[in-house]
Each structure stands twice: as structure tokens, then as C-alpha cells.
C-alpha positions as CSV (number, residue, x, y, z in Angstrom):
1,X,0.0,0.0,0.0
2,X,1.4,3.5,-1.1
3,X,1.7,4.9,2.6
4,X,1.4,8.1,1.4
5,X,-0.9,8.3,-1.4
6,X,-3.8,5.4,-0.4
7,X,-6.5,7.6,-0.3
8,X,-5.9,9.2,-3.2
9,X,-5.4,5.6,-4.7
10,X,-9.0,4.7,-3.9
11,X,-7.4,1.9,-1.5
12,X,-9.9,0.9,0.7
13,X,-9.9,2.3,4.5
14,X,-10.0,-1.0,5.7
15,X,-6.6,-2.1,3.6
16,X,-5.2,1.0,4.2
17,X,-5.2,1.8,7.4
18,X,-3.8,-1.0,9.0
19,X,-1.2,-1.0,7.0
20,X,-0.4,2.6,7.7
21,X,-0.4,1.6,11.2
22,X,2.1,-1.4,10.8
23,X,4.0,0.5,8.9
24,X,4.3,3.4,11.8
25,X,4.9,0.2,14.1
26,X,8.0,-0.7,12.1
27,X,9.1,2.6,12.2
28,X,8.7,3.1,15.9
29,X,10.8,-0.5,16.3
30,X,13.7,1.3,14.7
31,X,13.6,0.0,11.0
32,X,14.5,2.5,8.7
33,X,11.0,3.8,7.1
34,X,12.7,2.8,3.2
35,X,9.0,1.5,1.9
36,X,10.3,0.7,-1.3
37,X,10.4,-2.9,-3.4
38,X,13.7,-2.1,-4.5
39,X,16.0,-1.5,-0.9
40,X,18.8,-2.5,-3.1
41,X,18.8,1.0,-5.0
42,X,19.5,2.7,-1.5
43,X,22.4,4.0,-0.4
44,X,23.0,1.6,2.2
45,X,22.3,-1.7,-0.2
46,X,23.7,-4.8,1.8
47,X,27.3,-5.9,0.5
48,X,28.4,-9.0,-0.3
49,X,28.3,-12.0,1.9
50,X,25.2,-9.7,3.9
51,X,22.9,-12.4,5.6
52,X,19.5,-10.5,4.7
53,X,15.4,-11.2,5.3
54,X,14.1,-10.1,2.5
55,X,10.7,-10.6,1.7
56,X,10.3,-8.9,-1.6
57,X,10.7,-11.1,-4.5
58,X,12.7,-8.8,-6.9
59,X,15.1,-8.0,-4.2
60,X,15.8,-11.5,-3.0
61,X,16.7,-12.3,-7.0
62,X,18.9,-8.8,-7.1
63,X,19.8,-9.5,-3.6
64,X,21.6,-13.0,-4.1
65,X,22.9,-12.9,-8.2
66,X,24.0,-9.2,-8.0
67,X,25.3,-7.9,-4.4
68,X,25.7,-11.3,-3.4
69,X,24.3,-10.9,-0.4
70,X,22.6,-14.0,1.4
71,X,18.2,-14.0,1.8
72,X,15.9,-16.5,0.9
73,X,12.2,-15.3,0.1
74,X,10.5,-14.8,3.3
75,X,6.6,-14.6,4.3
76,X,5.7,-11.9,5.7
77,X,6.1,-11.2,9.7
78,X,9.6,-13.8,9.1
79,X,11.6,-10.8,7.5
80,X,10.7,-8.8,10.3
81,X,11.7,-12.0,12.7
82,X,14.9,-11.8,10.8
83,X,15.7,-8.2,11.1
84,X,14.4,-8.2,15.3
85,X,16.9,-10.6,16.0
86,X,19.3,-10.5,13.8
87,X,19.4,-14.2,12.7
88,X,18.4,-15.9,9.8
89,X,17.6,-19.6,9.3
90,X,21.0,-21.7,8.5
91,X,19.6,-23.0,5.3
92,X,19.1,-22.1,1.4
93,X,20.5,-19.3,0.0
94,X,22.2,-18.4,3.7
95,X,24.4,-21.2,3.3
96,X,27.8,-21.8,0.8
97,X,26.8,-25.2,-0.4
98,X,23.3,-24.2,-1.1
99,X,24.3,-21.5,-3.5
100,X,26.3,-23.6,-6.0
101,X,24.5,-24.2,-9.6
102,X,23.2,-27.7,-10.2
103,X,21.7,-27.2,-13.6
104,X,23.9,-25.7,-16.7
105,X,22.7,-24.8,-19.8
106,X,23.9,-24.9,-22.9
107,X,23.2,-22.1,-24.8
108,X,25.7,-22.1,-27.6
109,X,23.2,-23.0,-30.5
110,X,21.8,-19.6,-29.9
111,X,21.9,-17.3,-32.6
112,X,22.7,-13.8,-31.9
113,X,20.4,-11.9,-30.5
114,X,21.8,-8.4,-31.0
115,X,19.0,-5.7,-31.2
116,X,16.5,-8.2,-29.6
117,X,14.0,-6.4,-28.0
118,X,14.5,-6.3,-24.2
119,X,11.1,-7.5,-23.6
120,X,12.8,-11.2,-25.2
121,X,14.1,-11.7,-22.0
């Protein structure tokens, strides 16, 4: 939900405003009032070898194959269970042996794509 622009959105009172309040809860816990489904364009993007708890599914991707920081795609609440305590679940992408490949492609008999529209992909 847009925190600041719901009503103008026509987003429902009911949607809304709880989630303006849980937002302001988060806040008031100490997180840093980003509310954005890209953190990894912020200053203050994790590094590489972070241990995260992300929950968007975008930044988990973004997260792991281009910082290479370390987050697995959370349900709600469990990113904020992560980020309370400061631990993660030992498992998935958190873990060295779970971030290895195990399928290749071959993609050699691929002709060039060269002015492909972006879209392609």
C-alpha cells in the first residue's frame, strides 16, 4: 500500500489503514522507514556475503545474483523476525553449499540476439 498516497489511490480504509499503522509500528521499532520494493537502489544496499530477510521477490533475486548478499524469500512477519533478532535460518541461499548451480545450460546453439527487444528476455 502507497503509505502516502492510499487515499488518493482509492485503496480501501479498511486495507489502508492497517497497513499505515504497521508501517508506523516498524518505524517506531527502529527500522528504517525505506518503503520501497527495490531496498537494493538505497544508499545503504547490503554488501556482499550480507545475511538479509528479505521478503520482496525482486530483491531476493537482485539480492543474491547481484550484491551477493545472502536472503531467501520470506513470508511476511519472518523478515521482520529476521531483522528483530538478527538471525536468519541456517539454510538455502544463507548457506555456501546451497548457492552452487546444479543445472547448466547450454546455450551455444543460440543465434545472436543483437538488437532483440529487451522485452525477449
Amino acid at each position: 500500500v502507497d503509505l502516502k498516497r492510499w487515499r488518493e489511490l482509492d485503496v480501501p480504509p479498511s486495507l489502508g489503514e492497517p497497513a499505515t499503522r504497521l508501517a508506523e509500528a516498524y518505524v517506531r521499532l527502529g527500522c528504517e522507514p525505506s518503503f520501497t520494493c527495490a531496498p537494493y537502489l538505497r544508499a545503504d544496499a547490503p554488501r556482499e556475503g550480507a545475511q538479509l530477510g528479505y521478503s520482496e521477490s525482486n530483491a531476493v533475486v537482485y539480492a543474491n545474483s547481484v550484491l551477493g548478499a545472502r536472503t531467501q524469500k520470506y513470508a511476511d512477519y519472518m523478515d521482520a523476525c529476521v531483522a528483530l533478532t538478527g538471525r536468519a535460518p541456517r539454510a538455502g541461499a544463507h548457506v555456501d553449499t546451497e548457492r552452487r548451480a546444479t543445472v547448466a545450460f547450454d546455450c551455444a546453439e543460440l543465434v545472436s540476439l543483437d538488437g532483440t527487444d529487451d522485452a525477449f528476455w
